[in-house]
C-alpha positions in Angstrom: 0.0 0.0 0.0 1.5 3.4 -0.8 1.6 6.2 1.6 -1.2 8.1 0.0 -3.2 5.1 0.2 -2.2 4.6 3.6 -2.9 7.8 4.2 -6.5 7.2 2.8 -7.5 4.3 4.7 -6.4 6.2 8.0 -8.4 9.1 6.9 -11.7 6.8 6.1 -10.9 4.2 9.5 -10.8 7.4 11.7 -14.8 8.7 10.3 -15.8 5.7 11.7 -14.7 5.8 15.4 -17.1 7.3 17.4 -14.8 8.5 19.8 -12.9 10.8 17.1 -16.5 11.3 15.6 -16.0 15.3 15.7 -12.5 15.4 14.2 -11.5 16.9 10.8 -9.0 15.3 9.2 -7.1 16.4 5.7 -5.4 14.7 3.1 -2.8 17.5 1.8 -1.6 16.4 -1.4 1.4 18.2 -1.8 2.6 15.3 -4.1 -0.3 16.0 -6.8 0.4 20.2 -7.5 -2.7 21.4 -9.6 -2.9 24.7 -11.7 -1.4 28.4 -10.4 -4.0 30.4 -8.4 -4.5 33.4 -10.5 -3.6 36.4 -8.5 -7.1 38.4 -10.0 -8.8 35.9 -8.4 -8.1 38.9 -5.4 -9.3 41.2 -6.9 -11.6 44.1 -6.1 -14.8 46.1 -7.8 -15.7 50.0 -7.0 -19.0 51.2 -9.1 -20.2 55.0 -8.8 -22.7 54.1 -6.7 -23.6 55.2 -2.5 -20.1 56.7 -0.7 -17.7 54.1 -3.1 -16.1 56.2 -5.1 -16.5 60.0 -3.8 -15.8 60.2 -0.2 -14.4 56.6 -0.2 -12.0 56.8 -2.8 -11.9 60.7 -4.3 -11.5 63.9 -1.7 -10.2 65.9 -4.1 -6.6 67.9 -3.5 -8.1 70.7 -1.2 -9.6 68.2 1.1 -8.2 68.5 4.4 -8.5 64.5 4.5 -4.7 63.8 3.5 -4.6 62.4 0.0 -2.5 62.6 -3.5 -3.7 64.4 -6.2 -7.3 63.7 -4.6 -7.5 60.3 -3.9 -7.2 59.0 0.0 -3.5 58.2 1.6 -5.1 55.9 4.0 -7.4 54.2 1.7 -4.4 53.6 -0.8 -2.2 52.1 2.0 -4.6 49.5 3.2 -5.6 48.4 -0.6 -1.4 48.3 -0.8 -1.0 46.1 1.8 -3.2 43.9 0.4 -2.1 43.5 -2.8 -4.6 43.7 -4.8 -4.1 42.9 -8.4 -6.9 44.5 -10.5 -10.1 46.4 -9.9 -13.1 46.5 -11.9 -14.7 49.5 -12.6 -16.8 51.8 -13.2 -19.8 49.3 -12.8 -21.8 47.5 -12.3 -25.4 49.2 -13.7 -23.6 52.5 -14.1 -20.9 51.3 -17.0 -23.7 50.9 -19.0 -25.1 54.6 -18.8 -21.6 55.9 -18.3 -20.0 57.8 -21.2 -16.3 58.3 -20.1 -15.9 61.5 -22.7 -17.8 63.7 -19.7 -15.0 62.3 -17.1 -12.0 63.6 -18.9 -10.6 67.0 -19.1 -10.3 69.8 -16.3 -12.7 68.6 -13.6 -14.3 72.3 -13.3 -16.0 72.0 -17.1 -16.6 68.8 -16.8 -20.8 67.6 -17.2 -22.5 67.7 -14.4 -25.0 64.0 -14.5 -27.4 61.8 -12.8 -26.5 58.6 -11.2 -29.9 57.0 -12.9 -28.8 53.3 -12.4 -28.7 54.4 -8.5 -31.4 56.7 -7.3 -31.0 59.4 -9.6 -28.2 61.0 -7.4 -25.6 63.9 -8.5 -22.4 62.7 -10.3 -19.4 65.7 -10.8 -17.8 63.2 -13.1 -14.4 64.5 -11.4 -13.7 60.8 -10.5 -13.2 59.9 -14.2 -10.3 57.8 -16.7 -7.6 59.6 -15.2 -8.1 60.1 -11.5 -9.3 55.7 -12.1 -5.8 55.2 -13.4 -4.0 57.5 -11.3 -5.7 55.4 -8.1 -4.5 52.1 -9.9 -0.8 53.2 -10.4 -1.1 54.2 -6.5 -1.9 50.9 -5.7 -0.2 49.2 -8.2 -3.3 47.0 -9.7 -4.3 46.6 -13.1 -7.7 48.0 -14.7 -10.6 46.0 -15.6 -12.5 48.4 -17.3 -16.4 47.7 -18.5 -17.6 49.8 -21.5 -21.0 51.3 -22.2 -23.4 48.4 -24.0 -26.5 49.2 -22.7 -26.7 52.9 -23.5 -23.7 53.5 -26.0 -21.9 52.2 -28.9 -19.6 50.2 -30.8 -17.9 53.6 -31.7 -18.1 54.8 -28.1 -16.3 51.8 -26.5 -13.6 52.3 -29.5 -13.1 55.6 -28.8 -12.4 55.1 -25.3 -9.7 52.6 -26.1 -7.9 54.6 -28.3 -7.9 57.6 -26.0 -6.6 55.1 -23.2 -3.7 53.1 -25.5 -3.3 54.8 -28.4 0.8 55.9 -29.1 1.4 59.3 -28.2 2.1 60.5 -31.4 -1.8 59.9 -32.6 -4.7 62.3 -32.1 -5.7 60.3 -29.3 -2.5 60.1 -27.9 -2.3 63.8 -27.9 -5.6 64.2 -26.8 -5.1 62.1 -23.7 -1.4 64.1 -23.2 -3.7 67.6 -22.8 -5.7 66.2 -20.5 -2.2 64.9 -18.5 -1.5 62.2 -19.9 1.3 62.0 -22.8 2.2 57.7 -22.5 -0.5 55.3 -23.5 -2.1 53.0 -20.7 -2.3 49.5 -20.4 -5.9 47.9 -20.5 -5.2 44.4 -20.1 -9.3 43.4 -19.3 -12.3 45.1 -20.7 -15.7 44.1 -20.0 -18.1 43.8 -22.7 -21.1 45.3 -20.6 -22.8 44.5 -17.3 -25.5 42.4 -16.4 -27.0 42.6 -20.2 -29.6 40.5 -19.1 -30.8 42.9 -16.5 -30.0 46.7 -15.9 -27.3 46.1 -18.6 -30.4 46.0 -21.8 -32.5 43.5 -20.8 -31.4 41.3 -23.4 -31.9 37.7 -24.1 -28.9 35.0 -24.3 -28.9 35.2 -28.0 -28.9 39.3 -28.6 -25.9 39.6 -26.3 -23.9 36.9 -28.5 -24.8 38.6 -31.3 -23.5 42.3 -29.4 -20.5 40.7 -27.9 -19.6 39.3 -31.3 -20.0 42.8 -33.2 -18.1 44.8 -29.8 -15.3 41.9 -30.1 -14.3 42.9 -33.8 -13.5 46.1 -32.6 -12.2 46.7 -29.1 -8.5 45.8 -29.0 -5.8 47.8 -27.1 -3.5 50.3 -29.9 -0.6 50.0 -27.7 0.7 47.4 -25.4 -0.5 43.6 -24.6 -3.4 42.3 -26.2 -7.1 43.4 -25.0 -8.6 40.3 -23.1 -12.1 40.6 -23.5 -14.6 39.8 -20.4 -18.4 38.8 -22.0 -21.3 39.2 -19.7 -22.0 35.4 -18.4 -25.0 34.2 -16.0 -26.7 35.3 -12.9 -26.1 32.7 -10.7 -27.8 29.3 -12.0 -28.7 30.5 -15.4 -26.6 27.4 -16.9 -28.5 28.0 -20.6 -27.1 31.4 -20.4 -24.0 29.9 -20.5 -24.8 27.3 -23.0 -25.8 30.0 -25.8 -22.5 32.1 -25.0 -20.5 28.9 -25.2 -21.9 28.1 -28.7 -22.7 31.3 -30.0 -19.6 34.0 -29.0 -16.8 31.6 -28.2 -15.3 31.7 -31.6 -14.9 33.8 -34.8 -17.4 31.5 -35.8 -20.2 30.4 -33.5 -20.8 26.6 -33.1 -21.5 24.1 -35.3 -19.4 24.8 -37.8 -18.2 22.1 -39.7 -15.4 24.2 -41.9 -11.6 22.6 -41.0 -10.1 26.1 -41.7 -12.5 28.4 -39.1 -10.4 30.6 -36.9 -10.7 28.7 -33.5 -9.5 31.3 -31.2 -11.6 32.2 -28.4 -13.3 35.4 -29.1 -13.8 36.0 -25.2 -10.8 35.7 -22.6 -13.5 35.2 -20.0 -16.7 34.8 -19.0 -18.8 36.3 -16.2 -20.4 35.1 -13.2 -22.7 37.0 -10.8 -23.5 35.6 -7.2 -24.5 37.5 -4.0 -24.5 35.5 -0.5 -27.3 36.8 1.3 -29.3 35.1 4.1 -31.4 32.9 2.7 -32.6 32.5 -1.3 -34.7 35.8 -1.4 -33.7 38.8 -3.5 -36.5 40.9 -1.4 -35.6 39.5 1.6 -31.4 39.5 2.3 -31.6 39.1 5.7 -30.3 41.8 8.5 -26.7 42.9 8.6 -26.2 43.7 12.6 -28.0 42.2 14.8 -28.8 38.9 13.2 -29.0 35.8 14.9 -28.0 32.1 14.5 -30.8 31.1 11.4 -29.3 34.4 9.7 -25.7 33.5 10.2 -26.6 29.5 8.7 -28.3 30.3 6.1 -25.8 33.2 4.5 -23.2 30.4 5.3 -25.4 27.8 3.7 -25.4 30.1 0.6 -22.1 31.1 0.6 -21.5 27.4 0.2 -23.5 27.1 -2.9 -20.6 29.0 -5.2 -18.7 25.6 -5.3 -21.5 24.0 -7.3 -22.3 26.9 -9.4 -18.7 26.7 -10.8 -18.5 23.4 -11.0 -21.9 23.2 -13.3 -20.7 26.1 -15.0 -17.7 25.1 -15.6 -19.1 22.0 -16.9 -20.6 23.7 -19.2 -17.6 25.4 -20.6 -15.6 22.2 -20.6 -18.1 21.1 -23.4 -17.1 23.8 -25.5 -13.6 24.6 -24.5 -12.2 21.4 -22.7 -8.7 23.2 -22.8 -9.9 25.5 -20.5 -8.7 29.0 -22.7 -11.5 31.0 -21.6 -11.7 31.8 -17.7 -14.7 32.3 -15.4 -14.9 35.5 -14.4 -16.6 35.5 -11.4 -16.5 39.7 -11.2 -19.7 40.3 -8.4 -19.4 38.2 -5.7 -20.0 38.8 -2.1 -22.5 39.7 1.1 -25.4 41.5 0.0 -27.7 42.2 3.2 -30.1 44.7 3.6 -29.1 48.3 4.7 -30.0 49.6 8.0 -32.0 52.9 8.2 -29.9 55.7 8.3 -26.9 54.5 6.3 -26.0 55.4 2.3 -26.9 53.6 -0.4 -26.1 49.8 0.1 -23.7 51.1 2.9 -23.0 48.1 5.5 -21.2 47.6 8.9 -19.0 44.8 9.0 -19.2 41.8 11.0 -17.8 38.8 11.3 -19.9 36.9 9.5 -18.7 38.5 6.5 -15.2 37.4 7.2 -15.8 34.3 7.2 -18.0 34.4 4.2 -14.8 35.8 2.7 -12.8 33.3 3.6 -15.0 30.4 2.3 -15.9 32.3 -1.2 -12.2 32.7 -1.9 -11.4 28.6 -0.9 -14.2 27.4 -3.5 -12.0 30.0 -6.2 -8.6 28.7 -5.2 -9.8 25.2 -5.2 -11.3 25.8 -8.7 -8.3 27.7 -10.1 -7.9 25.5 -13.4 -10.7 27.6 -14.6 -11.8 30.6 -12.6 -9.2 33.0 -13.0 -10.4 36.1 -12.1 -12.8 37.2 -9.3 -14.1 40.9 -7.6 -15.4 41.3 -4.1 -18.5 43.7 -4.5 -17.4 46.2 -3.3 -14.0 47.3 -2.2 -14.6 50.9 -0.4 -18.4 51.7 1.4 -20.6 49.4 -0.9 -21.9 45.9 0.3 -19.1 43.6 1.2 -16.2 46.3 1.7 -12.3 45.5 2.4 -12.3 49.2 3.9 -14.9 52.1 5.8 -15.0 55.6 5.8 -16.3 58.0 7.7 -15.5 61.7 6.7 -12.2 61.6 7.7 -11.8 58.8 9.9 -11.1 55.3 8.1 -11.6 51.3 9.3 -10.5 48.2 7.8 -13.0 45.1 7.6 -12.9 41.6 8.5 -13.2 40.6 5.1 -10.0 43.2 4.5 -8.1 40.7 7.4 -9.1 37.7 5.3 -7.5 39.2 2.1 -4.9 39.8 3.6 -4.1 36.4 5.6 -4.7 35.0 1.9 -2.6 37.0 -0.3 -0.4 33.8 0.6 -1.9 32.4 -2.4 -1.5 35.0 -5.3 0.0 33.3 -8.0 1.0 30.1 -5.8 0.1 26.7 -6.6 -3.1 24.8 -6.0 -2.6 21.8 -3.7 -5.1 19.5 -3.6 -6.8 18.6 0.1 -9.2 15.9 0.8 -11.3 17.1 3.7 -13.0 14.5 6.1 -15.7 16.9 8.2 -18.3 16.7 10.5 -21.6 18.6 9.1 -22.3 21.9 10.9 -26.4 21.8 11.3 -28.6 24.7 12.2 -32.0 23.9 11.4 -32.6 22.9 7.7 -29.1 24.2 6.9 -26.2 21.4 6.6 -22.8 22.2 5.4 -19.4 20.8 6.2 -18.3 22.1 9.5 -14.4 22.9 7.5 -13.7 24.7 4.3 -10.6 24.4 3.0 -7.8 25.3 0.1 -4.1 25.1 0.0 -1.4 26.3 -1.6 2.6 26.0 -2.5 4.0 29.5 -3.3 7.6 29.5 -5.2 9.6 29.0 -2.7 8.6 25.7 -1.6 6.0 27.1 1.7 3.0 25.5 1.6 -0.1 27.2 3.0 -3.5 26.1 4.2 -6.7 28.7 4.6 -9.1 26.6 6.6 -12.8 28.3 7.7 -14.8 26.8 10.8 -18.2 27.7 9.9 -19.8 26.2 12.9 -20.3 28.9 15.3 -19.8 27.1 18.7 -17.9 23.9 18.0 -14.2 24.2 17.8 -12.7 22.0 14.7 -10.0 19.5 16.0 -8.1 18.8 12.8 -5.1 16.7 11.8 -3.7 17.0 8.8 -1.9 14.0 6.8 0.9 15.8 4.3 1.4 13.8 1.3 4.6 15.1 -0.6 5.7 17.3 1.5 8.5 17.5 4.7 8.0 20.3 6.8 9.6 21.4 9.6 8.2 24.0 11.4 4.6 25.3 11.3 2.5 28.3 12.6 -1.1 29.6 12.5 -2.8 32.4 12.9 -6.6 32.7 13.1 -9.5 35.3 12.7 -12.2 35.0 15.2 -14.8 37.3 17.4 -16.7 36.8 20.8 -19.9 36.7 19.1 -21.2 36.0 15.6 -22.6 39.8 15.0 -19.4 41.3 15.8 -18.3 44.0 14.2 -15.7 46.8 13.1 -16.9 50.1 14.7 -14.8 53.7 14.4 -13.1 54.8 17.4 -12.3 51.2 18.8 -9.9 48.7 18.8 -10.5 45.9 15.9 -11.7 43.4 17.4 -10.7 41.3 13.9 -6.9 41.2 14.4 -5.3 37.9 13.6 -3.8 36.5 16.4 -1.4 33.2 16.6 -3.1 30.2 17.1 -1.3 28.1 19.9 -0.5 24.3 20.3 -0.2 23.7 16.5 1.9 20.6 16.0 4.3 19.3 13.3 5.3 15.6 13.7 6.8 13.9 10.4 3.9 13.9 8.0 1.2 14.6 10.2 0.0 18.0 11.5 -2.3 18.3 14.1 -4.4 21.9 15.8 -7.9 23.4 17.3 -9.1 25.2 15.1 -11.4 27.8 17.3 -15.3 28.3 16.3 -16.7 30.6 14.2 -13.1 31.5 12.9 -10.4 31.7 9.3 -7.3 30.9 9.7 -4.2 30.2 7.7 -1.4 27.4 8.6 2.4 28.3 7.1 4.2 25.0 6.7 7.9 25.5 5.8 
């Protein structure tokens, strides 16, 4: 019997004794690598929409708030530490009514318009192309920019491209050079719309093929690496969505086509995926933020959970079609979506830790399905829904979910390993889940990593750990938990979110054993 084998049978003998009955055991195979974890699977989305972008992002330089050329010092050093690797903007609903020609230029001419995707509210349009860019090359990410679809046009999108990559010694080079710019941009991801079955057009499967096809013979970047284009893909289980975009836009020539000689390159680097985690399955009904209690915290968990199946299906899909896996899944809204309490801005939400571990389980199911999603975006990175960061005038918090990104970045651009999780289920009325989530990683210099969640909120996870390929010597932990489920990040006190190191974690040969406390995320460094 091999060790892995040996390794099995252990794992599957120890289920079975009832006096280990509530211990988690893994099967790390270290000995079986899988596919690099992309590093914009961390990534982030800001959309003009509530206190996201002005206030949370944009001050402006005669804001007493401290800031660079307008945009927030603080807010740029926590998205730093971070590292986060591309952001997604400007929507959302609003890329398809923005037209980027009224954010360029000096900010004092600029048009004056009306959020109408979000409650018809004021836009200055002094947060535009430049002052987005300018707050990427602070950061150090790479933009994912969505053009118009819904309300513009071919010519539009085209337009903008040139005016962000064309050389400098072309009209829209120089145009972009009086407006402060004189050396083209890189684009390296455009999306091709938002939500075009919704509050992007309304459109059915088979319109938006057709659109995507006639936007994809014309967007390309003029200077620089190649465009990779981003199509709009389902809302959460719409699988035939996926089918029609499979068969109808993949190609320069949609499916069947019998001809030897059609051009098989993908037309579309990736392909979209939309899902919210909210408590319960009720659009109208999301569930309370603060104050929830026990049901609420199952059932957002219970959702949460539900993103590993929706890419596998998915993904099934795509295999059909493309079983080399050239086009990614995008999966550029995901996130806790719970309703607002009165008194806050638009789709504003306190932070709790509930949404950390939500985090921390989303962003498992991506590493763990990193042959095909490579790219993902939180919704939303400053003020907005599920936020990485707070802000209050001038006073600025970072989240839970901001702790879990950064506990994780351990696994930009590392290696999927491979882990075998044996789990007792964590109940709570009709909801059943397994009481562990887990992903791992090797980064290049031989560390392996392990993010493991706890979802159950009052058990503690005993877990050993069976390393298969690996010899380590020396391991630590350190874990994300609260004192209660609703906790969360308030300004003017302590965070109650740091990470602290978990104790009594123990390395013996192959075997690795710890407590994982309830309710918790926490990540294990082997070296």
């Amino acid at each position: 019997m091999t060790g892995a084998l040996r390794r099995l049978a252990l794992m599957l003998g120890l289920i079975a004794m009832p006096a280990l009955a509530q211990q988690t055991t893994l099967l790390v195979h270290a000995d079986r690598p899988g596919p690099q974890i992309a590093p914009e699977i961390y990534g982030q989305f800001v959309e003009h929409l509530g206190r996201g972008v002005y206030e949370g992002i944009w001050v402006g330089e005669d804001s007493p708030i401290p800031n660079t050329r307008g945009i927030r010092n603080d807010v740029v050093a926590a998205l730093k530490q971070v590292k986060v690797p591309v952001i997604r903007w400007p929507g959302g609903c609003f890329a398809d009514s923005y037209h980027w020609r009224n954010g360029v230029g000096p900010r004092d001419r600029r048009a004056q318009e009306i959020n109408a995707s979000w409650g018809g509210k004021p836009d200055t349009n002094a947060f535009g192309t430049h002052e987005f860019m300018d707050f990427l090359g602070q950061i150090g990410a790479q933009p994912f920019v969505s053009v118009n679809v819904g309300s513009g046009s071919v010519q539009e999108a085209d337009d903008w491209m040139r005016y962000m990559t064309a050389p400098a010694d072309s009209d829209p080079g120089r145009a972009r050079a009086a407006n402060g710019r004189a050396s083209p941009w890189a684009v390296p991801y455009i999306g091709v719309g938002n939500e075009s079955w919704g509050c992007g057009g309304n459109m059915t499967a088979e319109t938006y093929a057709a659109t995507f096809r006639h936007y994809a013979a014309f967007l390309r970047s003029y200077s620089g690496p190649a465009a990779r284009l981003i199509a709009v893909g389902a809302d959460t289980d719409d699988y035939a969505w996926t089918e029609t975009m499979m068969a109808r836009a993949m190609t320069w020539r949609p499916d069947p086509t019998p001809l030897a000689y059609i051009d098989r390159r993908p037309l579309m680097w990736g392909l979209s995926l939309h899902f919210y985690t909210f408590a319960g399955n009720d659009w109208q009904d999301k569930g309370r933020n603060v104050g929830f209690d026990r049901t609420g915290w199952a059932k957002a968990l219970g959702r949460a959970s539900l993103t590993d199946a929706l890419i596998a299906k998915h993904s099934a899909i795509m295999d059909r079609y493309d079983p080399g896996k050239t086009v990614a899944l995008a999966v550029d809204e995901w996130g806790a979506w719970f309703a607002s309490e009165p008194g806050t801005s638009a789709l504003y939400l306190d932070s709790t830790l509930r949404d950390a571990v939500i985090a921390g389980v989303s962003l498992n199911i991506f590493n763990r399905h990193a042959d095909r999603v490579k790219m993902a975006n939180v919704a939303q990175m400053v003020n907005v829904i599920q936020s990485l960061v707070l802000t209050r005038g001038a006073d600025m918090v970072v989240t839970p979910t901001w702790h879990v990104f950064d506990l994780y970045k351990v696994h930009q651009g590392a290696t999927m390993i491979p882990v075998d999780v044996a789990a007792p289920d964590y109940v709570e009325g009709k909801e059943r889940m397994p009481q562990v989530n887990v992903s791992g990683s090797r980064d290049p210099q031989g560390v392996l990593h392990l993010s493991i969640v706890n979802l159950d909120p009052d058990r503690p996870a005993p877990v050993r750990a069976l390393l298969a390929g690996v010899a380590g010597r020396t391991a630590t932990a350190e874990t994300l938990t609260a004192a209660r489920i609703d906790t969360r990040v308030e300004f003017g006190k302590p965070d109650p979110f740091v990470p602290r190191r978990l104790q009594d974690v123990r390395l013996a040969s192959d075997t690795l054993t710890m407590t994982l406390p309830a309710r918790s995320v926490t990540l294990v460094t082997i070296r």
